[in-house]
C-alpha positions in Angstrom: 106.7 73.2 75.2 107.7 76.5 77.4 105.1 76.9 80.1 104.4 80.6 81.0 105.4 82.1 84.3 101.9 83.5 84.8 100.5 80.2 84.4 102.8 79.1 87.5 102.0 82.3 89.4 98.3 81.4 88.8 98.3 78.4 89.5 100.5 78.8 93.1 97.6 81.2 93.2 95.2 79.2 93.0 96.6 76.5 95.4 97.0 79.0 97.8 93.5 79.9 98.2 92.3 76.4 98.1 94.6 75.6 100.8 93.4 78.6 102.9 89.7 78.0 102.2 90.0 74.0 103.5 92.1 75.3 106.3 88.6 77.4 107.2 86.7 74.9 106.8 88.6 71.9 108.8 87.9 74.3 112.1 90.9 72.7 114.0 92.7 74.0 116.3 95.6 73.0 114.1 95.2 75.5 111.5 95.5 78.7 113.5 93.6 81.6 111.5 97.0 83.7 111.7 98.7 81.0 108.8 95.6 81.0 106.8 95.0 84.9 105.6 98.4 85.3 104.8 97.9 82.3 102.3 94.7 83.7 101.1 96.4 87.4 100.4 99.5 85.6 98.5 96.9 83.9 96.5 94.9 86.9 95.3 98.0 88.8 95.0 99.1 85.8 92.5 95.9 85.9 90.8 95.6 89.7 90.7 98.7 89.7 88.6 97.8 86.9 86.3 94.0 88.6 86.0 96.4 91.9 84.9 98.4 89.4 82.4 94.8 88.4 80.4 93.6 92.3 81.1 90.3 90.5 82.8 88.8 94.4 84.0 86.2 91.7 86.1 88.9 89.2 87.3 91.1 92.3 88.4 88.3 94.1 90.2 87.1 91.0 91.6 90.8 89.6 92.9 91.1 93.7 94.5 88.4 92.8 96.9 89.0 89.5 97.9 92.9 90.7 98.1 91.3 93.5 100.6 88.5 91.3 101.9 91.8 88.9 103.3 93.6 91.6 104.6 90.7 93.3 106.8 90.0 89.6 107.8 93.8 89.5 109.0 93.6 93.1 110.5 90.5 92.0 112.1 92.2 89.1 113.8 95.4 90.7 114.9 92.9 93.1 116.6 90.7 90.9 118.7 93.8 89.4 119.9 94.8 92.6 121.9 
């Protein structure tokens, strides 16, 4: 049985974001917010390219804006810290 590489890209994916969202939800201190979007934007990057692999048009369109949801979530951070 050969397992396809964008099954493992989709599924680090996919563990990524689950991470990141029970990071969010935990709310400790532990977790600092500046670990979690970085896992969040590797994981819709992973899925964007797996949604490209089975030509989803809604899966891509859909893992765009949560890829650019993450990173004005981490822009937004970086900037409240100054």
């Amino acid at each position: 049985m050969v397992i396809n590489i964008f099954y493992i890209i989709a599924i680090v994916g996919l563990l990524s974001i689950i991470s990141g969202t029970l990071m969010i939800s935990a709310r400790k201190k532990v977790f600092r917010r500046r670990y979690i979007y970085p896992l969040l934007i590797l994981g819709g990057i992973c899925l964007e390219i797996y949604s490209i692999y089975i030509n989803d048009l809604v899966f891509i369109i859909l893992q765009g804006v949560f890829i650019l949801t993450s990173i004005y979530g981490l822009i937004k951070l970086h900037h409240n810290k100054k």
